[in-house]
C-alpha positions in Angstrom: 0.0 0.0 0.0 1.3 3.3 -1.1 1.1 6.2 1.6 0.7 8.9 -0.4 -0.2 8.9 -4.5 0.9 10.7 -7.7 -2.4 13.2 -7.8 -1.6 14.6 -3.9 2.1 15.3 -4.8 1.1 17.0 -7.7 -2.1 19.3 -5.9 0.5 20.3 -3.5 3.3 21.8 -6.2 5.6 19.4 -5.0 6.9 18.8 -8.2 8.7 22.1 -8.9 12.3 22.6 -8.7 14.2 25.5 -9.2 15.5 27.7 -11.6 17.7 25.2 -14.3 20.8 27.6 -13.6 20.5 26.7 -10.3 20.6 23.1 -10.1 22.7 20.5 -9.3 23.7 17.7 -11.1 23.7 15.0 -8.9 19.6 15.3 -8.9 19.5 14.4 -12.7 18.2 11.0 -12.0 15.2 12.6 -10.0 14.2 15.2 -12.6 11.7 14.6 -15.1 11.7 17.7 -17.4 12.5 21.3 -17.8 9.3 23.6 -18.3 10.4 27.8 -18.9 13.5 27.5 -17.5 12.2 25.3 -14.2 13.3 21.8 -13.5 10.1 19.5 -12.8 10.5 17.0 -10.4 9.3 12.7 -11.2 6.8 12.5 -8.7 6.4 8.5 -9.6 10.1 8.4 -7.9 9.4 11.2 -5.1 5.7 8.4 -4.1 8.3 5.7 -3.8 10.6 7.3 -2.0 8.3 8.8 0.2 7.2 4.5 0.7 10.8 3.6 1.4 11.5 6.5 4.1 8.1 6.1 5.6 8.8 2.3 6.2 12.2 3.3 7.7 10.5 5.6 10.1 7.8 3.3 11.1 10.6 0.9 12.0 12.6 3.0 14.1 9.1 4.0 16.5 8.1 0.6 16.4 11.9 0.0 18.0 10.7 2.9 20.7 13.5 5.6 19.6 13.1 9.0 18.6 13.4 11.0 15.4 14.8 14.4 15.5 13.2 16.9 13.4 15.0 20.0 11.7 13.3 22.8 9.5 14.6 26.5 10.5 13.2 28.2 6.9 10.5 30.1 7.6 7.6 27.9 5.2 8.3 25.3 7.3 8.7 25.8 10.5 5.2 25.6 11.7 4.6 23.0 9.8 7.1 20.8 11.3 6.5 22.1 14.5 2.7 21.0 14.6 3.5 17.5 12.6 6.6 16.5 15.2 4.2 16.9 18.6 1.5 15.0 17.3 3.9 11.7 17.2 5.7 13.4 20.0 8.9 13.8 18.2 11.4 16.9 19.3 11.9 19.1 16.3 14.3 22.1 15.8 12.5 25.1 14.1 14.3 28.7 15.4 18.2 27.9 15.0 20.5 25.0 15.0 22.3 24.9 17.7 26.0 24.2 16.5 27.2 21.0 18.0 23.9 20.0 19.4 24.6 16.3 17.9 28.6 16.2 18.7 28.7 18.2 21.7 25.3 16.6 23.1 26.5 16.7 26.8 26.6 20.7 26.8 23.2 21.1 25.2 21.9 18.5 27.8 23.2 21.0 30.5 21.3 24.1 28.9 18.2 21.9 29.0 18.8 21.1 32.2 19.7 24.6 33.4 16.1 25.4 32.2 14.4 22.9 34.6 16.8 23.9 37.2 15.5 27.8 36.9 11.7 26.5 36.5 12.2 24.4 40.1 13.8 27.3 41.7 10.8 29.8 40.7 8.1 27.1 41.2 10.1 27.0 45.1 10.2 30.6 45.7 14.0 30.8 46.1 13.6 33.7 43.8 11.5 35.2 45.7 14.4 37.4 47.6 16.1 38.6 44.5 15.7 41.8 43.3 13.2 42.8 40.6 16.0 43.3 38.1 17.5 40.1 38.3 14.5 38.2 38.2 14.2 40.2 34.4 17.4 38.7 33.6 16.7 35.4 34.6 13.1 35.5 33.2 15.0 36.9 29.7 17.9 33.8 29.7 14.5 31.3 30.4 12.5 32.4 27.5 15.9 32.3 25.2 16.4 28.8 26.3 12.9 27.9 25.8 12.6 29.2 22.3 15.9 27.8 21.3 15.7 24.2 23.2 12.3 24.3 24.5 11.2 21.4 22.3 13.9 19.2 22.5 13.5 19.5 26.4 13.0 15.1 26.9 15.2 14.2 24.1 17.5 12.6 26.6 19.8 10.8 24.3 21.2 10.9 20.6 18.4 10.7 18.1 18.2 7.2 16.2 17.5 9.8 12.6 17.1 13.3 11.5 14.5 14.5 9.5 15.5 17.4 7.2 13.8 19.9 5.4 16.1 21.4 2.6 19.4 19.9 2.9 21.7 22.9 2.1 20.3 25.4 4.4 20.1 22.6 7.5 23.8 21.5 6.1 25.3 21.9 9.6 22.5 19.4 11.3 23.5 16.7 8.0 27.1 16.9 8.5 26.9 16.6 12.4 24.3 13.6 11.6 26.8 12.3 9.2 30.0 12.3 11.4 28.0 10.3 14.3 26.5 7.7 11.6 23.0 8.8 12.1 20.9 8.2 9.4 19.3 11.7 7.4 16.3 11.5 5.7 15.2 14.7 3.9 13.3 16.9 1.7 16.1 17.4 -1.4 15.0 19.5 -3.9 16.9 20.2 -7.4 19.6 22.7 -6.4 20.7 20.4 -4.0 23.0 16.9 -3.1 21.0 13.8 -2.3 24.5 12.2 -1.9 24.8 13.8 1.6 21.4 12.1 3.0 20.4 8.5 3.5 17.0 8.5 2.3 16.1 10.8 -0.4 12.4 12.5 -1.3 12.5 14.6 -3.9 10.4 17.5 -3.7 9.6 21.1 -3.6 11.2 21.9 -0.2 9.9 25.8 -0.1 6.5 25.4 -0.2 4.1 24.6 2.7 1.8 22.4 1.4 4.4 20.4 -0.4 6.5 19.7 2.8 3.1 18.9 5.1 2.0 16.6 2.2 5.4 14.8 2.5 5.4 15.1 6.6 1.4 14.0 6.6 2.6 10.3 5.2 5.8 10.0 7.3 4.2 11.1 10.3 1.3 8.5 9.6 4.1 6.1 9.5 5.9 7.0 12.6 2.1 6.9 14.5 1.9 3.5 13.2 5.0 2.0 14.4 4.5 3.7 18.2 1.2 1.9 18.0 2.1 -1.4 17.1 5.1 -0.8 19.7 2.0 -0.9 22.5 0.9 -3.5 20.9 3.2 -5.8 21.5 3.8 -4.4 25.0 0.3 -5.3 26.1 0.2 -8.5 24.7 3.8 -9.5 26.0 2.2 -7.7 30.0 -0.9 -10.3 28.9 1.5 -13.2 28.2 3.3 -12.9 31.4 0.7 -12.1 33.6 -1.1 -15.6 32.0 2.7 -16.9 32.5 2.3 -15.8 36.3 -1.5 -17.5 36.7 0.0 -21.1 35.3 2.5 -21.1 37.6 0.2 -21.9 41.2 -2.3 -24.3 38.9 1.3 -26.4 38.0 3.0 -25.7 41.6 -0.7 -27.5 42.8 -0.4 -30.3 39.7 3.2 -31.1 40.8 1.9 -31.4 44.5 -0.8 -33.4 43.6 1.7 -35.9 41.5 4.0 -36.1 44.6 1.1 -37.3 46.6 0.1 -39.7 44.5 3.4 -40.9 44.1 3.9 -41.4 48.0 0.5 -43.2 48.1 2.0 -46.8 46.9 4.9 -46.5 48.2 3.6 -45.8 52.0 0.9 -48.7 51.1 4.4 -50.9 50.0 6.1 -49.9 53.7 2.5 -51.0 55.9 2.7 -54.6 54.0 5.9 -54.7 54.4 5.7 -53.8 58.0 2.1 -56.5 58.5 4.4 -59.5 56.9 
């Protein structure tokens, strides 16, 4: 079954490239035509590769780890946003941090600091500071918050990245690519699908062409955490029938052992009479 079809891609523009001038060459195999001076994208490819990714994703929520996903351009950013908390996936939307993949210890620390600073107010230590330095602590709160707020619980390394527009995000791909986690992203024809692991070719500056893509990945993703719980409640409902067996065959075995004694006590009275 396909996730998404030939007709949606194509309602949503996701089929435009960019300027011919502009393109690069290693996306020749994805481009279909140039129309007015405008590479057009093979959509039949882009709904394959959209199948390939999505099964990949689905895979790594059924395995219970997270998917990190980065869109900073302004098109996106909302979109991504909204389509990350509804699998409850962290996302990166204002600025990548630099080194938030290969330095991961110090951005866990400015996470932390945040929780540290919402304890303290939620305590009332701050009660006895002065006005003004309540402001500056308020100010460096909201700065972490819109920067790291919604990678607050992503408490270890992604398992993937999910990119949208692979040359402006190039820092989060090469960061990715250093620690061997895989990239999937949104390549459209000005950039290099050699840098990323799983390829969709599409229109990566329009909105409805990026939640189109996000709509069947993220479908994918809520699929796998599902079957995930799944399998946790049958394996609770196997070992809780598991623990019920175990007093029914502790009673059997007793039962044998008794009947077992039986002759032989019967053998010792004969024995005993004679």
């Amino acid at each position: 079954m396909s996730r998404t079809n030939f007709d949606t891609l194509l309602e949503a523009g996701c089929h435009f490239g960019h300027l011919k001038r502009k393109w690069n060459p290693a996306m020749a195999p994805y481009i279909f035509m140039e129309r007015n001076g405008i590479h057009i994208i093979d959509l039949h490819k882009t709904v394959a590769k959209i199948d390939e990714a999505a099964e990949a994703l689905k895979a790594i929520a059924k395995q219970g780890k997270r998917v990190l996903f980065v869109a900073t351009k302004k098109q996106a950013k909302q979109v991504v946003a909204d389509k990350a908390t509804s699998v409850n996936m962290p996302y990166v939307t204002e600025r990548w941090p630099g080194g938030m993949l290969t330095n991961f210890p110090t951005i866990r620390k400015a996470v932390k600091k945040m929780a540290n600073i919402d304890k303290l107010m939620s305590d009332g230590t701050y009660a006895n500071l002065s006005k003004r330095e309540i402001l500056q602590i308020s100010r460096q709160r909201a700065k972490l918050e819109k920067n790291l707020g919604s990678i607050a619980d992503l408490t270890r390394l992604p398992a993937a990245l999910f990119v949208v527009d692979v040359c402006k995000e190039h820092i989060a791909v090469k960061e990715a690519q250093r620690l061997g986690i895989p990239v999937f992203a949104m390549v459209d024809t000005n950039s290099n699908p050699n840098e990323v692991d799983y390829v969709i070719p599409a229109n990566d500056d329009s909105n409805k062409s990026i939640e189109v893509v996000l709509d069947a990945l993220c479908g994918a993703i809520a699929e796998g955490i599902e079957e995930r719980k799944a399998e946790r409640v049958d394996t609770e409902a196997a070992g809780e029938g598991e623990a019920a067996k175990a007093p029914r065959k502790r009673a059997s075995k007793a039962r044998a052992d008794k009947e077992e004694e039986a002759p032989a006590a019967e053998a010792v009275e004969e024995t005993a009479a004679e």
